[in-house]
N, C-alpha and C positions, 0 to 999 in steps of 0.2 A: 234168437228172440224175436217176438211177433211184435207190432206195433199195434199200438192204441189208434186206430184213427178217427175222424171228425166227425164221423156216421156212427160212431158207436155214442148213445148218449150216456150221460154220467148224471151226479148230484149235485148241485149247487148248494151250498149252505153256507144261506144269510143272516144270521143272527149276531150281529158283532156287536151287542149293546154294550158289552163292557171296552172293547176294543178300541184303542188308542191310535188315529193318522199321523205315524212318527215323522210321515212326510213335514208335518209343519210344526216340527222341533229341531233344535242344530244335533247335527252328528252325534251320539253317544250321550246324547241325555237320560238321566236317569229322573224315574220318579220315586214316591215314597209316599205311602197313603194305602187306604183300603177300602174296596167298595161296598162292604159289608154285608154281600147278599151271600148267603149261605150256598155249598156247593157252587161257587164261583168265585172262591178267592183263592189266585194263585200262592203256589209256596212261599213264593216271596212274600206278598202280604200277610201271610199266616204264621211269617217268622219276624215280620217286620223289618225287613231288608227291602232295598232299593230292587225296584225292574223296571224296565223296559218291554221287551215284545212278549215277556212269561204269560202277560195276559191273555195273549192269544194264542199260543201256544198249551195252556189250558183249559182254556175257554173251547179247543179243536179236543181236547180229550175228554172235557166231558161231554161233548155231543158224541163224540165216537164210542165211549161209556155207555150215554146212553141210546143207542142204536144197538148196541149188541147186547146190551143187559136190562135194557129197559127199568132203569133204575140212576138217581143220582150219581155221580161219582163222589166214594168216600177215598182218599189215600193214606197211606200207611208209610212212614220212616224205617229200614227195614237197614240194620247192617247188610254191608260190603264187604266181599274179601280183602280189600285192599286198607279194611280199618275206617273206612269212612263210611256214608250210609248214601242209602237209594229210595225214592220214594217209589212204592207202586200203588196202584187199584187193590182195594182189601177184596173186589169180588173176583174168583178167579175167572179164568178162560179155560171154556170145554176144548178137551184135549183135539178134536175133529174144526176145530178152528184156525187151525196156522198158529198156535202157540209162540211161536218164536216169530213172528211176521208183527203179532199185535204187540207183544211185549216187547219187542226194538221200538216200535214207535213210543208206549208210554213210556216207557225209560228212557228216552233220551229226547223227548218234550215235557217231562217231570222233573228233568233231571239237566236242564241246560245250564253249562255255567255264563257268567257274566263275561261279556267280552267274544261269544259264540258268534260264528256270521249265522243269524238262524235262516237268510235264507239257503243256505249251503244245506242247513239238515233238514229243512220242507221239501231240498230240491231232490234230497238223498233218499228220505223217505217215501217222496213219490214213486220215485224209481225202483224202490226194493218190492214195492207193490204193481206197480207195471211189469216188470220181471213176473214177481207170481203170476200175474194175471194172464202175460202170455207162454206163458208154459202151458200153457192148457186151453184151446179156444173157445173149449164147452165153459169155460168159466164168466168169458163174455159174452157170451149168448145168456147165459142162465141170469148174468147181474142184468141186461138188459131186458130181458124178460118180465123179471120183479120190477124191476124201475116202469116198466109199461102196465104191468097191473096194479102197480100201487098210485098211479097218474090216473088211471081209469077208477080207483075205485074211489081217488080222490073227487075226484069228476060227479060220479055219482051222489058222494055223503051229502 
């Protein structure tokens, strides 16, 4: 496996309006409430169950929703083999996308239970995507590429 290194630049993304510093709460606090902005209310508030970090763990899929779909994120309750159910993205993912790369991610930040170390699954997740990424080094060339003409044509507007 290649490494990501520090010269390779990436995406920062700062919008954490809805997002909670659980730094300055005690361990394992839960909240309960809802922020009522449409396409930004975690499962939990939409079921009105207690969360904690769900906010931002959905708040990161639908930015990633919308970067690849250029559209809101809507979700869907969808039986489980196992009897119980899974949320996903009602829009799909083109098959020439890594299919099983993005749908590990929504399904298992749609889908966290209570009591998850989440950052164990940010850490897991990065990594399943670093993995991809250096399987192939034309892949970091090509994302760095876009990321330099999308800063220049931001430059430019």
């Amino acid at each position: 496996m290649g490494v990501l290194t520090k010269t390779v630049k990436g995406l920062c993304l700062v919008d954490w309006g809805r997002g909670i510093d659980l730094h300055l709460f005690p361990d394992n606090m839960e909240f309960k409430g809802d922020c009522r902005t449409s396409g930004f209310r975690c499962v939990e508030m939409q079921e009105n169950k207690p969360w904690t970090f769900q906010v931002d763990t959905y708040g990161l899929c639908v930015i990633v929703h919308m970067m690849l779909h250029n559209s809101y994120m809507e979700i869907d309750k969808k039986p489980s083999p196992d009897g119980g159910y899974v949320y996903l993205p009602m829009s799909s993912l083109k098959r020439y996308w890594k299919v099983e790369l993005w749908k590990n991610l929504f399904v298992k930040l749609l889908n966290s239970n209570p009591g998850y170390n989440e950052k164990k699954l940010l850490q897991d997740l990065r990594e399943s995507f670093q993995e991809y990424m250096c399987t192939d080094p034309h892949l970091i060339k090509t994302i760095s590429d876009l990321l330099a003409k999308q800063r220049l044509s931001m430059c430019v507007a």
